[in-house]
Gaussian input, Z-matrix of N, CA and C with variables (Angstrom, degrees):
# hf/3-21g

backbone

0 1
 N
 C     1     B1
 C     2     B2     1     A1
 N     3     B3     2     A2     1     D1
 C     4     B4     3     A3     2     D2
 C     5     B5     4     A4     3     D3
 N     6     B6     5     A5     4     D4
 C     7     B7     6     A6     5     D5
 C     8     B8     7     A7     6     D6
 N     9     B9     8     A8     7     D7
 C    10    B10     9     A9     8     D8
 C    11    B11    10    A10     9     D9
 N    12    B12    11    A11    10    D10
 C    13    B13    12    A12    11    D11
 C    14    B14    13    A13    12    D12
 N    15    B15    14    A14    13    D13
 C    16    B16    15    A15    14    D14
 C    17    B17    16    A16    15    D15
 N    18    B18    17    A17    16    D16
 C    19    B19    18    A18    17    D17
 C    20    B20    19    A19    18    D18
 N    21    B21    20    A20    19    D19
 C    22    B22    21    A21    20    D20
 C    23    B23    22    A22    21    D21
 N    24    B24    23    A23    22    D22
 C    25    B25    24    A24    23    D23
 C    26    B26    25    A25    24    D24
 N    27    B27    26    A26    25    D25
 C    28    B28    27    A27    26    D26
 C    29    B29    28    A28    27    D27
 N    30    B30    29    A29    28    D28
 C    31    B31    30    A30    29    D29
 C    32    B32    31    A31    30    D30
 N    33    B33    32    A32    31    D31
 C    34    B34    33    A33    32    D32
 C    35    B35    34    A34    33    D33
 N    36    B36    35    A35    34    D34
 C    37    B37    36    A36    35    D35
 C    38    B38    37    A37    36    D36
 N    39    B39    38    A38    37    D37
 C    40    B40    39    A39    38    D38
 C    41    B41    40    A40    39    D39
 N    42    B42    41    A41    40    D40
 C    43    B43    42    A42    41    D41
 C    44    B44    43    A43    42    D42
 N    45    B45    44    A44    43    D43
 C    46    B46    45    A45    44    D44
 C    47    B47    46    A46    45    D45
 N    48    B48    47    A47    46    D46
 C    49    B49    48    A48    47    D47
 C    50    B50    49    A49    48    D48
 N    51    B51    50    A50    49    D49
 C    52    B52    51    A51    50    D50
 C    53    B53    52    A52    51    D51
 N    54    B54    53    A53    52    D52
 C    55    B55    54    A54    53    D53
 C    56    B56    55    A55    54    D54
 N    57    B57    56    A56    55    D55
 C    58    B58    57    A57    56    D56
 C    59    B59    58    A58    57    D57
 N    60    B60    59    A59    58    D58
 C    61    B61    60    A60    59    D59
 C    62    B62    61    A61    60    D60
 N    63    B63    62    A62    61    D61
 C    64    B64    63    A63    62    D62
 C    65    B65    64    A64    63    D63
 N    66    B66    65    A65    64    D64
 C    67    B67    66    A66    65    D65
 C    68    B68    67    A67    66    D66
 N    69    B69    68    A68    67    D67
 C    70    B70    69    A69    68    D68
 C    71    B71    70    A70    69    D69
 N    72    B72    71    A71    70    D70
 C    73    B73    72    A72    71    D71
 C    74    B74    73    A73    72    D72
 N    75    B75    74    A74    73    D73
 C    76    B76    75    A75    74    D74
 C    77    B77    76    A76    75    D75
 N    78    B78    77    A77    76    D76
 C    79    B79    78    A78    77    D77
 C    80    B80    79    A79    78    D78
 N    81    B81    80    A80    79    D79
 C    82    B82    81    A81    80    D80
 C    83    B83    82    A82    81    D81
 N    84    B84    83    A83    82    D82
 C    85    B85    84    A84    83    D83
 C    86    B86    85    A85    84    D84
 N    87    B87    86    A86    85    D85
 C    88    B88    87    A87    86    D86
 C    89    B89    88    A88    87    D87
 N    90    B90    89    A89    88    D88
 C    91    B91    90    A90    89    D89
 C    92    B92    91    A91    90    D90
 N    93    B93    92    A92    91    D91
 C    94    B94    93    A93    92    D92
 C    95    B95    94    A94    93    D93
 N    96    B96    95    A95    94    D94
 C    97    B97    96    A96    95    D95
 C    98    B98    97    A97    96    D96
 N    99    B99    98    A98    97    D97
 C   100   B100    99    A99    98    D98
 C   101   B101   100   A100    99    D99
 N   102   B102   101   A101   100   D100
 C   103   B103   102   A102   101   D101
 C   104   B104   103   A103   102   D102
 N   105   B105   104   A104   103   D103
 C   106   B106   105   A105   104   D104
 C   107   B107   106   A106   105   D105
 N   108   B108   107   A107   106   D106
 C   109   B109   108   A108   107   D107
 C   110   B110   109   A109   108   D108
 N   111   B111   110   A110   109   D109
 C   112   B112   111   A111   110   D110
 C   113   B113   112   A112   111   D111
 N   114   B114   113   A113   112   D112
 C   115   B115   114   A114   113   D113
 C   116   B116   115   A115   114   D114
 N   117   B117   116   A116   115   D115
 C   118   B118   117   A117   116   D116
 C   119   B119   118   A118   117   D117
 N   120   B120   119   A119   118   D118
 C   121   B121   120   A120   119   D119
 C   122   B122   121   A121   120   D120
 N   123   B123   122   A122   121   D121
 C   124   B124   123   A123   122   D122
 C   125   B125   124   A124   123   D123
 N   126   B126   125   A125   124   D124
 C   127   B127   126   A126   125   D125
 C   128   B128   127   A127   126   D126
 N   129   B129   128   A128   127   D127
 C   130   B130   129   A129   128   D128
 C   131   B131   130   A130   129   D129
 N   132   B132   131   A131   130   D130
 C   133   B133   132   A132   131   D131
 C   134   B134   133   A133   132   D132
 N   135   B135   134   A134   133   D133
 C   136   B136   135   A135   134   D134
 C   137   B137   136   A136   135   D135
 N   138   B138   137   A137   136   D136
 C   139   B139   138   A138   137   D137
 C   140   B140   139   A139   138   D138
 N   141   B141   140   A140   139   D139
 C   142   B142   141   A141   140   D140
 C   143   B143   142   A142   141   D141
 N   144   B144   143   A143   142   D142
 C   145   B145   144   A144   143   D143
 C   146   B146   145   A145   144   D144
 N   147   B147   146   A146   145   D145
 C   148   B148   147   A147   146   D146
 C   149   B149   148   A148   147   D147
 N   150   B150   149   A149   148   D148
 C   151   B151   150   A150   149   D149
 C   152   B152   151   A151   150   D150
 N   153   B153   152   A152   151   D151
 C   154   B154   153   A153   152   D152
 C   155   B155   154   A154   153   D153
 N   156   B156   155   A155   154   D154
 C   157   B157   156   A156   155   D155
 C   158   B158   157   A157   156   D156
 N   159   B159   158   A158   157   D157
 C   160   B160   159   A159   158   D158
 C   161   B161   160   A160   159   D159
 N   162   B162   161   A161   160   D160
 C   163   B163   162   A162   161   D161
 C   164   B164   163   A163   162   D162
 N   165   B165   164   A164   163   D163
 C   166   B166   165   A165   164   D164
 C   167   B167   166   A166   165   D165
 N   168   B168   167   A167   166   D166
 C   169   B169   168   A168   167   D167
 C   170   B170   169   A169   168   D168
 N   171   B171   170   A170   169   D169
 C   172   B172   171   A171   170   D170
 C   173   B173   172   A172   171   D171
 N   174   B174   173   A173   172   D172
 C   175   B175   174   A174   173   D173
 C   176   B176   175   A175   174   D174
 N   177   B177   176   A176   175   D175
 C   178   B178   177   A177   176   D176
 C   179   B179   178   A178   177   D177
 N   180   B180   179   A179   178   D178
 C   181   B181   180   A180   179   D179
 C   182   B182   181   A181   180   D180
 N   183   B183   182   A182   181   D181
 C   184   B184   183   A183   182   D182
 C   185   B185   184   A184   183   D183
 N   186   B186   185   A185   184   D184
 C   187   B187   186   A186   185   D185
 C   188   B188   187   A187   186   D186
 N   189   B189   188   A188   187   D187
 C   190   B190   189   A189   188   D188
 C   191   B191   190   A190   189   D189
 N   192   B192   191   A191   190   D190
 C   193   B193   192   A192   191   D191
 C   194   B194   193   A193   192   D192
 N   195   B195   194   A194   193   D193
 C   196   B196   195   A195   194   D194
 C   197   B197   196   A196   195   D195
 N   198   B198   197   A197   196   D196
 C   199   B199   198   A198   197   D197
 C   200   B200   199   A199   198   D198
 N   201   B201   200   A200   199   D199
 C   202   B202   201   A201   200   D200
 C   203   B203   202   A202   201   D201
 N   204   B204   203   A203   202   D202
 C   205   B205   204   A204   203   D203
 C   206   B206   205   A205   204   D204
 N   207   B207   206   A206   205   D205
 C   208   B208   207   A207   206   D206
 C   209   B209   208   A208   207   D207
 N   210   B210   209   A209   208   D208
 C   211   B211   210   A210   209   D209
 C   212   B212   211   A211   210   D210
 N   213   B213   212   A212   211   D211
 C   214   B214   213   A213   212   D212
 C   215   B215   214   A214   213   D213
 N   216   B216   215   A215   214   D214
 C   217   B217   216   A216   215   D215
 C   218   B218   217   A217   216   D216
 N   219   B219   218   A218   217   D217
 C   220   B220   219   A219   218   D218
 C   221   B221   220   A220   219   D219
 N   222   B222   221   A221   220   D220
 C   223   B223   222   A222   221   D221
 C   224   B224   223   A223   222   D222
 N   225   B225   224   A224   223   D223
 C   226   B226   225   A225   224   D224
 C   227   B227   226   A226   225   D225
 N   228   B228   227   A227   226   D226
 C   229   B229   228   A228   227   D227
 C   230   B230   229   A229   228   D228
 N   231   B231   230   A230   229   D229
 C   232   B232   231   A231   230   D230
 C   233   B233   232   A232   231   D231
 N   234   B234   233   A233   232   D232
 C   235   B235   234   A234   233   D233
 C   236   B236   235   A235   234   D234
 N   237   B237   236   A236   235   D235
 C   238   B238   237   A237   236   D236
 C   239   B239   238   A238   237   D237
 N   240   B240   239   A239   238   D238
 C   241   B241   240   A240   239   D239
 C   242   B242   241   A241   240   D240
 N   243   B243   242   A242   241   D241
 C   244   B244   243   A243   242   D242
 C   245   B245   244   A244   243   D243
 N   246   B246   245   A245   244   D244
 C   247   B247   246   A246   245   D245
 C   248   B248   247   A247   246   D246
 N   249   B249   248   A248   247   D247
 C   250   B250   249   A249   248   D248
 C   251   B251   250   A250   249   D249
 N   252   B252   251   A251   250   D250
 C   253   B253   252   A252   251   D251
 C   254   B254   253   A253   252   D252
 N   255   B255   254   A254   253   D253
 C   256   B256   255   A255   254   D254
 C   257   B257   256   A256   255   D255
 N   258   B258   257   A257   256   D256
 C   259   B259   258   A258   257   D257
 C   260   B260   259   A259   258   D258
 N   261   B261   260   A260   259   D259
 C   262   B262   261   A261   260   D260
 C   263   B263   262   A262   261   D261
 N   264   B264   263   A263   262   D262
 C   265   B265   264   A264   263   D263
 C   266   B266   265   A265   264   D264
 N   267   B267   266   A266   265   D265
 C   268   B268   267   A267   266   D266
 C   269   B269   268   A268   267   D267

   B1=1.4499
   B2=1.5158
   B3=1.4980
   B4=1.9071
   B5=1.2295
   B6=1.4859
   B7=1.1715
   B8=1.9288
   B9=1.2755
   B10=1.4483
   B11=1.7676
   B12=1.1537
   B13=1.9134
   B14=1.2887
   B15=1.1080
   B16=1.2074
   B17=1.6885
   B18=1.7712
   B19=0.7632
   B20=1.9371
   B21=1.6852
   B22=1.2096
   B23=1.4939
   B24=1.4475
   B25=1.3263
   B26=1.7540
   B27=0.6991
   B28=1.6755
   B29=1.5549
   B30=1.0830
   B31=1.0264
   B32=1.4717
   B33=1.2423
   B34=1.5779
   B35=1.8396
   B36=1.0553
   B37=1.2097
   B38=2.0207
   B39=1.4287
   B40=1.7368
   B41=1.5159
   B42=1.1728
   B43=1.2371
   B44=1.9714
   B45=1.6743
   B46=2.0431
   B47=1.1968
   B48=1.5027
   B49=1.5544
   B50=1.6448
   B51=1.5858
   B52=1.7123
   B53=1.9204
   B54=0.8915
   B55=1.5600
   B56=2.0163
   B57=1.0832
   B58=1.7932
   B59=1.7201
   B60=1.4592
   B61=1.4968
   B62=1.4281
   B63=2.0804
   B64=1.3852
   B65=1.4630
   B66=1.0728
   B67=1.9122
   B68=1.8944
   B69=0.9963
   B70=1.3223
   B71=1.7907
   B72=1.3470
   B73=1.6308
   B74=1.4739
   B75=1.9609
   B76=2.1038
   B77=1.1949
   B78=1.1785
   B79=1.4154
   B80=1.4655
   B81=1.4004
   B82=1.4389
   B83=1.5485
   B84=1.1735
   B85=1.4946
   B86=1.5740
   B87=1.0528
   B88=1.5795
   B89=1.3045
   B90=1.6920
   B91=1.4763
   B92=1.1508
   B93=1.6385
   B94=1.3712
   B95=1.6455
   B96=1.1242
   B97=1.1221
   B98=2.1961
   B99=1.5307
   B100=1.5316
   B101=1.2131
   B102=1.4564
   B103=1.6107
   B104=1.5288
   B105=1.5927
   B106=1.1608
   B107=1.8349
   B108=1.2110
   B109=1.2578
   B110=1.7343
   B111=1.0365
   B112=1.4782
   B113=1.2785
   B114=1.5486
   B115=1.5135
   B116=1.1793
   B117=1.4540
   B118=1.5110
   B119=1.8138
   B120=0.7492
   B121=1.5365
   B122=1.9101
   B123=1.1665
   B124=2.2251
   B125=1.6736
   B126=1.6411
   B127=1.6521
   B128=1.8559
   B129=1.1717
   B130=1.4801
   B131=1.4283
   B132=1.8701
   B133=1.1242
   B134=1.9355
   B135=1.1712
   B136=1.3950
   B137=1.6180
   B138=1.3337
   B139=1.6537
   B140=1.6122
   B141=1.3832
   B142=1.8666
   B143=1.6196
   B144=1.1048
   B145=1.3442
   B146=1.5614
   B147=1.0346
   B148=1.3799
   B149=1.7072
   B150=1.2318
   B151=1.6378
   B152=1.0330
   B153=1.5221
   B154=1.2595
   B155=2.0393
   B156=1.6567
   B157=1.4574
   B158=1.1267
   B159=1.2225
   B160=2.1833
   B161=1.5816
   B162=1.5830
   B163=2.2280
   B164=1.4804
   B165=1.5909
   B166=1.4114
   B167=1.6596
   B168=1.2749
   B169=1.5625
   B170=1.7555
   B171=1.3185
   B172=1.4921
   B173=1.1454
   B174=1.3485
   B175=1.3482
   B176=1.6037
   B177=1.3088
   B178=1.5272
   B179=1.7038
   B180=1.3613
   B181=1.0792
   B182=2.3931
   B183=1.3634
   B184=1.5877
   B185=0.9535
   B186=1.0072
   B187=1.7577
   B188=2.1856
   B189=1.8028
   B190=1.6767
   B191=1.3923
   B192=1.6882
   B193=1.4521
   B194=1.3148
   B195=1.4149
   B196=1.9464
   B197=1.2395
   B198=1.4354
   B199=1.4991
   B200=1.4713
   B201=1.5971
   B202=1.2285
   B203=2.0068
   B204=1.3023
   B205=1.6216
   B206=1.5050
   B207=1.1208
   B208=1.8837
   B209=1.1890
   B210=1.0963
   B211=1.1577
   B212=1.2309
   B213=1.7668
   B214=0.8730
   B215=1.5083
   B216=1.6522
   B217=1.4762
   B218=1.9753
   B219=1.0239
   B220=1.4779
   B221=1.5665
   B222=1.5056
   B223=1.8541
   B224=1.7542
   B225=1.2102
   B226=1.2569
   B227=1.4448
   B228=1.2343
   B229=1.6953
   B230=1.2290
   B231=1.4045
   B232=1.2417
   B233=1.4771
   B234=1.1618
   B235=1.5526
   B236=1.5097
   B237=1.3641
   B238=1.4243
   B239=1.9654
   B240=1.3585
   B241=1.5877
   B242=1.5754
   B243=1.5806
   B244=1.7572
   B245=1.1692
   B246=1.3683
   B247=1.5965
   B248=1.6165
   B249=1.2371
   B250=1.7212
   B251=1.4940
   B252=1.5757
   B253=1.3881
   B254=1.9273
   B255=1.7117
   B256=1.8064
   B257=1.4063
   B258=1.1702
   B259=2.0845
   B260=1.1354
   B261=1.3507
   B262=1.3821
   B263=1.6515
   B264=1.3191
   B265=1.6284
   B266=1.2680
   B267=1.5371
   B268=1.6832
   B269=1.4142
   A1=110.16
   A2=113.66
   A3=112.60
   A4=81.32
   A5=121.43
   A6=160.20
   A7=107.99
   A8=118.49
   A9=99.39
   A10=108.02
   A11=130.42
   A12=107.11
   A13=117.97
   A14=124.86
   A15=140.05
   A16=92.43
   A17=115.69
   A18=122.93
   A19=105.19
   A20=111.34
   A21=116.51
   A22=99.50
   A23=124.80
   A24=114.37
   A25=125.89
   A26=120.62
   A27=123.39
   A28=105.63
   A29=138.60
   A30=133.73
   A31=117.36
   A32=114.03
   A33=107.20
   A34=132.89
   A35=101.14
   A36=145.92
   A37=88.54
   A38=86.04
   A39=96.13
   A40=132.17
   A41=117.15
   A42=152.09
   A43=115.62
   A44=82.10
   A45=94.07
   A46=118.76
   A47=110.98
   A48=115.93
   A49=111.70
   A50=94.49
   A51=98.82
   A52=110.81
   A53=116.93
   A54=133.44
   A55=85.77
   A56=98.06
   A57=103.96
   A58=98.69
   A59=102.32
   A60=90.69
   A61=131.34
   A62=99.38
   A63=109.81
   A64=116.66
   A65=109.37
   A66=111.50
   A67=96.83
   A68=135.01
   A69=146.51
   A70=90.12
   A71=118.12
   A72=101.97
   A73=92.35
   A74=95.81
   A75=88.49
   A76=118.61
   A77=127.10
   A78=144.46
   A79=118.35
   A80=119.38
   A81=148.01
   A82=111.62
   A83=126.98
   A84=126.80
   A85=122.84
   A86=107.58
   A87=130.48
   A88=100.89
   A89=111.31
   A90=108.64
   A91=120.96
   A92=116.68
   A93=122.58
   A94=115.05
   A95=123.56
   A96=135.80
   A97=106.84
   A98=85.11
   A99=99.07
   A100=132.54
   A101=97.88
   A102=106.11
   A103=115.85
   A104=126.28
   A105=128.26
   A106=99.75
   A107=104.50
   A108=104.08
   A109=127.21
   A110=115.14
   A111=109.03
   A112=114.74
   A113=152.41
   A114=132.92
   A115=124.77
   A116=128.92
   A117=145.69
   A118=79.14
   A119=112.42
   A120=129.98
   A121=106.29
   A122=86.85
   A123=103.18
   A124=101.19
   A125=93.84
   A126=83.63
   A127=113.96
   A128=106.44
   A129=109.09
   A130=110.75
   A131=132.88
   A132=115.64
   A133=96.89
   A134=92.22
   A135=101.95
   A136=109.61
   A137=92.06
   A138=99.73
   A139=114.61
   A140=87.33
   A141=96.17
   A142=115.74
   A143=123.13
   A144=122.74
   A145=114.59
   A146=133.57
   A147=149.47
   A148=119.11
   A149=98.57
   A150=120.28
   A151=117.35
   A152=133.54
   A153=153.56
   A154=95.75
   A155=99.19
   A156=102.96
   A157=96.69
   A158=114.58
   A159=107.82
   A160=108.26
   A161=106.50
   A162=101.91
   A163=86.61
   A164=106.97
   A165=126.36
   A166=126.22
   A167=111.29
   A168=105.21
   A169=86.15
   A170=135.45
   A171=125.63
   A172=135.81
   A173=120.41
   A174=142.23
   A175=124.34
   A176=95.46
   A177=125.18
   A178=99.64
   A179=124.00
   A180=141.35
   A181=88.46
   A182=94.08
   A183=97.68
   A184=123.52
   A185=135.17
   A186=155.10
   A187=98.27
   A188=92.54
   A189=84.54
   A190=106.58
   A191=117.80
   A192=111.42
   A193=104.06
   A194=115.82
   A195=122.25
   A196=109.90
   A197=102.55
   A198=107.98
   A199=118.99
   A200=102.59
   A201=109.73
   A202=121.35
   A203=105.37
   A204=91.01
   A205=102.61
   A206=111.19
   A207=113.47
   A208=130.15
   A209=154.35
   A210=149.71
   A211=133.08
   A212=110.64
   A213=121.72
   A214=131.30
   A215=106.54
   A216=135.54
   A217=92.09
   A218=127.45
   A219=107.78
   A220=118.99
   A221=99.96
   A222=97.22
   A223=106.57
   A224=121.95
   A225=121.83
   A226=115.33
   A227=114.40
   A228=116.75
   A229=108.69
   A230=117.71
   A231=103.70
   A232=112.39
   A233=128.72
   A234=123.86
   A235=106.07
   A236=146.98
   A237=130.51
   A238=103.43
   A239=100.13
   A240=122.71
   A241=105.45
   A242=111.76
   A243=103.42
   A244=146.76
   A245=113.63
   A246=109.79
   A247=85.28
   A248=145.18
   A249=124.98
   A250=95.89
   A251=108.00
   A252=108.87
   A253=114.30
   A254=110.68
   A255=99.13
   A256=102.31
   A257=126.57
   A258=124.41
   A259=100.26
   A260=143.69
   A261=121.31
   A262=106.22
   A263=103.52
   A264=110.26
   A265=106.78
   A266=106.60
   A267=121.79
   A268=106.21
   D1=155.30
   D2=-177.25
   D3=-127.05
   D4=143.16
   D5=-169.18
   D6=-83.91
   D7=118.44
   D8=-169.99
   D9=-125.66
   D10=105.85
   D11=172.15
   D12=-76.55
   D13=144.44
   D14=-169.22
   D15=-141.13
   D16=145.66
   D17=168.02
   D18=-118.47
   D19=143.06
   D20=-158.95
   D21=-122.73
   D22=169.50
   D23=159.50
   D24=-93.69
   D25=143.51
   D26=-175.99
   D27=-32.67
   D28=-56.24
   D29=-175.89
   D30=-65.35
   D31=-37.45
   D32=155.74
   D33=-62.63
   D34=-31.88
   D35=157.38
   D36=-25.95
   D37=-121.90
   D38=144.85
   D39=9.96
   D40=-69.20
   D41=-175.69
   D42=-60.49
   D43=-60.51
   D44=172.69
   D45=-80.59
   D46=-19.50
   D47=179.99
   D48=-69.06
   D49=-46.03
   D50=178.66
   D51=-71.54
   D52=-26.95
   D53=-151.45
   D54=-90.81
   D55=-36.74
   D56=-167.51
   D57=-81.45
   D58=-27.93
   D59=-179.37
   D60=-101.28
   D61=-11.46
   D62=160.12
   D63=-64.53
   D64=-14.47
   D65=-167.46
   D66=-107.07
   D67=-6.97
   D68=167.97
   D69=72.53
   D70=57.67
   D71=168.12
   D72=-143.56
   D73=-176.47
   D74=178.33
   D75=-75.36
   D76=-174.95
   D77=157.70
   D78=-48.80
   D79=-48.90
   D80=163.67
   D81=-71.47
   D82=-15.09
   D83=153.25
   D84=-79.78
   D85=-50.75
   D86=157.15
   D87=-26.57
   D88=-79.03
   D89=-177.20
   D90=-41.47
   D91=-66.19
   D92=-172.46
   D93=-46.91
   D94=-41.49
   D95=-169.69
   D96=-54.41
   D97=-47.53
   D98=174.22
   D99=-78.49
   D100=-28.26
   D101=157.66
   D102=-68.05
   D103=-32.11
   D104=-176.25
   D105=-62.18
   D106=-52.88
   D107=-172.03
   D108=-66.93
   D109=-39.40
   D110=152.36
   D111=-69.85
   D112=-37.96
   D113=147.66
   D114=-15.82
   D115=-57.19
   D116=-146.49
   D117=-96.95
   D118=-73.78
   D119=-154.26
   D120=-54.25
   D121=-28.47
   D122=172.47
   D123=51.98
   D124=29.20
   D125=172.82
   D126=-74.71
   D127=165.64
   D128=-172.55
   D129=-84.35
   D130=146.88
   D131=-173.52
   D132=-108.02
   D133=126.99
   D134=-173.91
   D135=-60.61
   D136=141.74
   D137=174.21
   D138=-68.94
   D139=157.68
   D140=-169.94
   D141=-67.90
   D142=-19.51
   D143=154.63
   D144=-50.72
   D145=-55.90
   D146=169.27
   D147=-44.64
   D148=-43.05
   D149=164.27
   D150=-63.64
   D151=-58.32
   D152=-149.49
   D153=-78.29
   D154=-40.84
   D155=179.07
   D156=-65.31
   D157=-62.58
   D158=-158.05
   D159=-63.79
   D160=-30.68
   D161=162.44
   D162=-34.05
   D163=-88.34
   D164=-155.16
   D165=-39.77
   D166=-16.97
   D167=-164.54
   D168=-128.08
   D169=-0.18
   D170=136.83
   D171=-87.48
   D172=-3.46
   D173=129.29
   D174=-27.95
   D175=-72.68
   D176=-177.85
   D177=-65.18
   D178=-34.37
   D179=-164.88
   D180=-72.10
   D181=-66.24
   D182=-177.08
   D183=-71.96
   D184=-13.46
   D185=162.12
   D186=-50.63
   D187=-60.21
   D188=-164.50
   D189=-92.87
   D190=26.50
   D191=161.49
   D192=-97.50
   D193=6.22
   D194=177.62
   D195=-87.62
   D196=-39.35
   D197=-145.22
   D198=-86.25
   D199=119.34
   D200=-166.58
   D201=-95.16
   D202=114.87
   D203=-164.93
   D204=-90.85
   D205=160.58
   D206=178.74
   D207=-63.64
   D208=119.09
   D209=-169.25
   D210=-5.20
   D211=-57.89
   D212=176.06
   D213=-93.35
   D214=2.43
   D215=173.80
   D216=-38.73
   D217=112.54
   D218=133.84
   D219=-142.16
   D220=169.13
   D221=-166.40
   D222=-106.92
   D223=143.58
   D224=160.93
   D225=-112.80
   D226=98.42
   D227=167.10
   D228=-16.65
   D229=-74.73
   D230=-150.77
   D231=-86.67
   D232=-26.39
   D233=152.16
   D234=-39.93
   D235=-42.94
   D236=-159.63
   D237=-85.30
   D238=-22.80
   D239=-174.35
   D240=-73.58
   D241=-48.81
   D242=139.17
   D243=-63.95
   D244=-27.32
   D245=-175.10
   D246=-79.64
   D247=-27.50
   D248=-162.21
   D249=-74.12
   D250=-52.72
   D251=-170.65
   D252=-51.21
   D253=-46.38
   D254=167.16
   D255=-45.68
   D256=-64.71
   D257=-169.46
   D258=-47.00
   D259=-19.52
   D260=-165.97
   D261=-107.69
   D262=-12.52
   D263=178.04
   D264=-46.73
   D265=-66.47
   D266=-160.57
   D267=-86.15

């Protein structure tokens, strides 16, 4: 075996530690295992622009399983589909 560092983000971090210990193997098995599988598999590794979106819009994703609106909050499509269109007049 060759020895490799890789630097990860905390949340992955996080993530392999729990994932390595639900499956009862190492951290470094875990990896390999995932590296095997995108090897074999010749899927493509998306560019970091591409990444940076799916951070961002699962983010956005956990944010509106928080978010609590007021009672009496409610939305009408098509009232908001007019009020953009007046803003866009002027």
């Amino acid at each position: 075996m060759v020895r490799k560092q890789l630097y990860i983000e905390e949340q992955q971090e996080r993530a392999l530690k729990s994932k390595a210990k639900a499956l009862g193997v190492s951290e470094a098995e875990l990896v390999r295992q995932a590296l095997n599988g995108v090897l074999k598999e010749e899927i493509q590794i998306r560019p970091a622009e591409t990444s940076l979106l799916e951070s961002l819009l699962h983010q956005a994703d956990e944010i509106a399983k928080t978010y609590q609106f007021a009672k009496n909050e409610r939305f009408d499509r098509q009232a908001l589909y007019e009020e953009d269109d007046r803003q866009n007049r002027f």
